[in-house]
N, C-alpha and C positions, 0 to 999 in steps of 0.2 A: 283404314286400320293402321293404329302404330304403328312402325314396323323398331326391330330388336333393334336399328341401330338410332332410331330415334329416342330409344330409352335409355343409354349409351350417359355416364357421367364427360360432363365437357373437357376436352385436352389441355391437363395443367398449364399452367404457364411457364413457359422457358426457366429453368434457372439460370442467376447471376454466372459470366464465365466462370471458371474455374480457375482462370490465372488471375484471376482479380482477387479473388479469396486467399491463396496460398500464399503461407509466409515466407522470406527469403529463403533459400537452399542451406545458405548459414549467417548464423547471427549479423545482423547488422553490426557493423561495428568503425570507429572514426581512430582508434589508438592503437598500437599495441600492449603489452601489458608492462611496457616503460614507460610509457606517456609519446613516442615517439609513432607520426603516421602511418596507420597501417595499411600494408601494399595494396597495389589495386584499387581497384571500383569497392571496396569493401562495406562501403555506406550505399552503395546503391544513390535513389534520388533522391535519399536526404540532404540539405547543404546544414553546413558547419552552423549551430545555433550561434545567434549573437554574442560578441564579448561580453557586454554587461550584462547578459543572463548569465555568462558562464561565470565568470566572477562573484554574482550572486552564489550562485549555484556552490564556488567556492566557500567561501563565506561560512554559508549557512550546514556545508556538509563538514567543515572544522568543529563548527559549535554541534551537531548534532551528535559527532562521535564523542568528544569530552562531554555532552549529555547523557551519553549513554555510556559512560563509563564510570559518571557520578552515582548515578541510578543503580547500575550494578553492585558499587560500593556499599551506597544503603540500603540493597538488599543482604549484602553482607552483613553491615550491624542491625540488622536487622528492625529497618526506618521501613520497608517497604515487604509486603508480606510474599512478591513474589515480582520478576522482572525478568520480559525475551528480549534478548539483547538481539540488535539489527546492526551490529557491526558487521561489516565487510557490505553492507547491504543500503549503503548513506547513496550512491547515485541512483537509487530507485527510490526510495522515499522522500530523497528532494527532489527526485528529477516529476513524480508526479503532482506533488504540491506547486511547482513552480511552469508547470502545464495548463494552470489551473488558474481561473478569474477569481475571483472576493466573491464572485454572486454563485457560481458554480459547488457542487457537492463531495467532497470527501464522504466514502467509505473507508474504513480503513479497519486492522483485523487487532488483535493482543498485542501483536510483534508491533507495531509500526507507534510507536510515542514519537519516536523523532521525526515522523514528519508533521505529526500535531506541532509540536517546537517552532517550525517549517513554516505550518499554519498560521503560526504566531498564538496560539494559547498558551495560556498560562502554565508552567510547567508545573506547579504542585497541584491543579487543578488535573493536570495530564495524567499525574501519577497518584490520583485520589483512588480510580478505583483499584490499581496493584496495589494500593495502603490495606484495601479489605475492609475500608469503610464507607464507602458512596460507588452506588453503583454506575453513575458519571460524573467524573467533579466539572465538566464545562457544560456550555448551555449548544447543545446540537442546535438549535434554529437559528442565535445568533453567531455561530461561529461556520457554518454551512458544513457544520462536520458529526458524521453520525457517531455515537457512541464504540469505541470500540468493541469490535465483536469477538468473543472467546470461542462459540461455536462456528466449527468451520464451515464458512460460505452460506451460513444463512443471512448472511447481510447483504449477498449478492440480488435477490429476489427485492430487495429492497430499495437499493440503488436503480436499479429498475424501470420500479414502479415510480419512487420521486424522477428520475428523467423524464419516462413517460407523462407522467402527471403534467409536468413543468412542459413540455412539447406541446399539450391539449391545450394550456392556457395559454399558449404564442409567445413563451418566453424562450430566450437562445441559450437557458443554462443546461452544463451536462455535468451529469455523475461521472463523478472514477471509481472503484472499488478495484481495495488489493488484496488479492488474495495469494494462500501461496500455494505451494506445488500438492499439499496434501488436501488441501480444498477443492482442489479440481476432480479430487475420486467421490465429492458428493454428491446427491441429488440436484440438493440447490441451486448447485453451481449451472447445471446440464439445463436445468429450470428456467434456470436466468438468462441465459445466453437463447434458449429457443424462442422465449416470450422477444427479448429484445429484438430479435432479427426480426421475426414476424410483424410484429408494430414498430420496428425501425425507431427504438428508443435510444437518445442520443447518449449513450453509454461507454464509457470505454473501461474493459478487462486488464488491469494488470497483474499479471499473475509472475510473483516472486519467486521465479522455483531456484531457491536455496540447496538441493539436492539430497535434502529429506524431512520427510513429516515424521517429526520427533525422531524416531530411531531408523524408521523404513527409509532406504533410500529408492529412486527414484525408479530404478528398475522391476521393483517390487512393485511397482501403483498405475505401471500402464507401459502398453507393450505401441503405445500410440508412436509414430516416426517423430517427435515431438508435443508440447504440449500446445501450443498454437495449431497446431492441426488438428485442433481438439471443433476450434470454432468453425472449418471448415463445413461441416457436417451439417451444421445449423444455417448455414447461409449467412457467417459473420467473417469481416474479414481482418486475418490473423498477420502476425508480426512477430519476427523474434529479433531479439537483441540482445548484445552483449549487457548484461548487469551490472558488470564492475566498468563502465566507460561512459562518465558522464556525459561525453556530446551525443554518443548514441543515444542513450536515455530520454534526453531533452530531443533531440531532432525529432524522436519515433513518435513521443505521447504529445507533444505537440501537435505533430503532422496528425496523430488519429485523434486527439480532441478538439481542433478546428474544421473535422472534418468531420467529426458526428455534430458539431453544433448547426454547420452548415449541411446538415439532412443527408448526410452518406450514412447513417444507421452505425449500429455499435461498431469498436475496433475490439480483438482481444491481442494484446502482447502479450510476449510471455519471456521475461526477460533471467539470463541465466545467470546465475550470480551466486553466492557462498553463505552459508550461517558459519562467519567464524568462532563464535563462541557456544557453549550448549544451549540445548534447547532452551531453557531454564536454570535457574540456578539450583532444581531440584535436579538435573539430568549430568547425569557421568559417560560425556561422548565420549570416550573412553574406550567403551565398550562394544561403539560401532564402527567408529572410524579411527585410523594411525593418525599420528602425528605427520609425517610427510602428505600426506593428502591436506590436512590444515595450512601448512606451510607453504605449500602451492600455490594457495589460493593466498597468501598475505602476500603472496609478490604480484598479483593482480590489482593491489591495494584502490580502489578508485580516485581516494585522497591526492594519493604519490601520484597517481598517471596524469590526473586532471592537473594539479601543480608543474609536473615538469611541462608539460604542455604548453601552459598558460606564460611559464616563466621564459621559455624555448621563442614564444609569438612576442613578448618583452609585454606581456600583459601582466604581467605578476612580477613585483619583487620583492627583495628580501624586507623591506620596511610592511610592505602589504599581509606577509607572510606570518610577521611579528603581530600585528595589529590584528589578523583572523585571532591568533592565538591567546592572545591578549583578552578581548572581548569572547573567548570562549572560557576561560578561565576562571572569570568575572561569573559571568553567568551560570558555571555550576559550580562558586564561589555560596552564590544567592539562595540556587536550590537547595544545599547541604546546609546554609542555614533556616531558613525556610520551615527545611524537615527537619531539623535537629530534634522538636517538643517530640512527646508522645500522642498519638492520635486519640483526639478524644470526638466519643461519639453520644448522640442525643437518642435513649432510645425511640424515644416518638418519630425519628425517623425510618422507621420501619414500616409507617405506615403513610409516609409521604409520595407522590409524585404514580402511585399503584396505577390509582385510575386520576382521571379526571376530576370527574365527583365520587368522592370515597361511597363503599357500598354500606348499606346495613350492617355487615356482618362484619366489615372492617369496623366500621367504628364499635362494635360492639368491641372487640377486640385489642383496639385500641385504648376503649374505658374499661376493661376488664387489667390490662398494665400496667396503667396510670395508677387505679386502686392500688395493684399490689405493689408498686413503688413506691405509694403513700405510707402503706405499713411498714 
């Protein structure tokens, strides 16, 4: 006879310690908010990224922010039908592009153009679909960067499944996807991070908490001891970091994307940093936040901290300084001419890129427009 304890489900298996999952006590962090070393063990076992990453990193987070403040401009005369500026937010979207191989996958969300820039795409391709007339103006397969996503954190389930995908086949690429802090109150997101742990998909989270989705600030969206503690729960392990300090940035997503490539399963960061400017240029932060609270955060500047930094170790000088600015200049010089025309669009493309092989009832549809733009 049976007996009841032969019928008994098998004793799970151990979970991963616990102190292997939990994120630092506080933000990782290499600067204080001068640019000058910050006390202590404050970086923990990261070491100092390389100089010429960080000078990279320079570089590229100059030209990002004169990108995005050309952008905003032509959203102003209205060149661009709509534009989330990532200002104050330049060492998290270079720091994860530059984390990042050629063969490896960018997710990335509405807010994040500048680190497509980063990417190296084309910038009036970047800013096709805030034009309001192409739903991606770059080519996702050959640029390994998915289309920016409006809806939040459904693009996380996605990154995912291509890591995982890309792991089945024995290839060593991995996904990043950024999301920000209002993303993390979706389904999606809670989705993505289970599957990932589960199938140990080489994934890594970075999640932008800026300190509000749209108007809600952050108190409002989760009563969690952080949001890195989020991945906890999943069996994923979490990281925080200071946002506005480019060596932390680069030390963290490096350390956690050469360690999901090399089979340690997803990382989620979740790095703390500022939306200095409105949501949107339709949005009157005004309404939610004082001005001193904004002001606080410009003296975090990541720009200024990584500069005096760089200049303090005599890796940066004033001619190097000049020449960031210079070639940023230039560059959204090109963009403001670029967009200068008016957008013009083809309606036949309305029914481009839908499906693969257009359906029936598309091309019906298609020749029913054609006709009446014959007349």
């Amino acid at each position: 006879m049976t007996t009841q304890a032969e019928h008994r489900m098998p004793a799970p298996a151990a979970p991963p310690a616990e102190a292997g999952l939990l994120p630092s006590a506080e933000p990782v962090r290499f600067l204080d908010d001068d640019g000058s070393p910050a006390p202590g063990d404050a970086h923990g076992r990261y070491e100092r990224p390389p100089s010429e990453l960080l000078r990279r990193a320079y570089d590229a987070m100059v030209l990002g922010r004169r990108f995005d403040a050309q952008a905003t401009a032509l959203t102003k005369q209205g060149r661009l039908a709509v534009y989330p500026s990532s200002r104050g937010q330049e060492a998290g979207e270079i720091g994860a592009v530059l984390a990042l191989r050629d063969t490896d996958w960018l997710f990335p969300t509405y807010r994040d153009s500048m680190a497509l820039i980063a990417r190296g795409i084309d910038p009036v391709e970047a800013l096709t679909l805030l034009r309001g007339n192409w739903h991606c103006g770059y080519d996702p397969v050959a640029t390994r960067t998915a289309p920016q996503c409006t809806p939040l954190a459904t693009h996380a389930p996605h990154a995912v499944g291509v890591a995982y995908a890309a792991r089945r086949r024995g290839e060593d690429t991995v996904a990043l996807v950024l999301i920000g802090d209002g993303g993390t109150s979706e389904g999606d997101f809670h989705e993505a991070l289970n599957f990932a742990a589960v199938f140990q998909a080489p994934v890594v989270f970075l999640v932008q908490n800026n300190g509000y989705a749209i108007s809600v600030p952050l108190s409002r969206q989760t009563a969690a001891p952080s949001l890195a503690h989020k991945g906890v729960g999943y069996g994923v392990r979490s990281e925080r970091v200071d946002g506005n300090d480019p060596l932390a940035m680069l030390a963290v997503l490096v350390d956690a994307v050469e360690s999901a490539r090399a089979g340690g399963g997803p990382v989620l960061v979740e790095a703390h940093t500022y939306r200095v400017e409105p949501h949107t240029n339709a949005d009157d932060d005004g309404r939610y936040r004082d001005h001193d609270e904004v002001e606080t955060w410009k003296r975090r500047d990541p720009i200024a901290r990584l500069e005096a930094h760089l200049r303090s170790a005599g890796e940066l000088t004033d001619d190097d300084v000049s020449a960031a600015r210079e070639a940023a200049e230039a560059f959204a010089g090109e963009v403001r001419t670029r967009l200068a025309g008016e957008a013009t669009g083809d309606p036949a493309d309305l029914f481009a890129h839908v499906y693969a092989s257009p359906t029936p009832q598309l091309k019906e549809q298609a020749t029913w427009l054609a006709e009446e733009l014959a007349r």
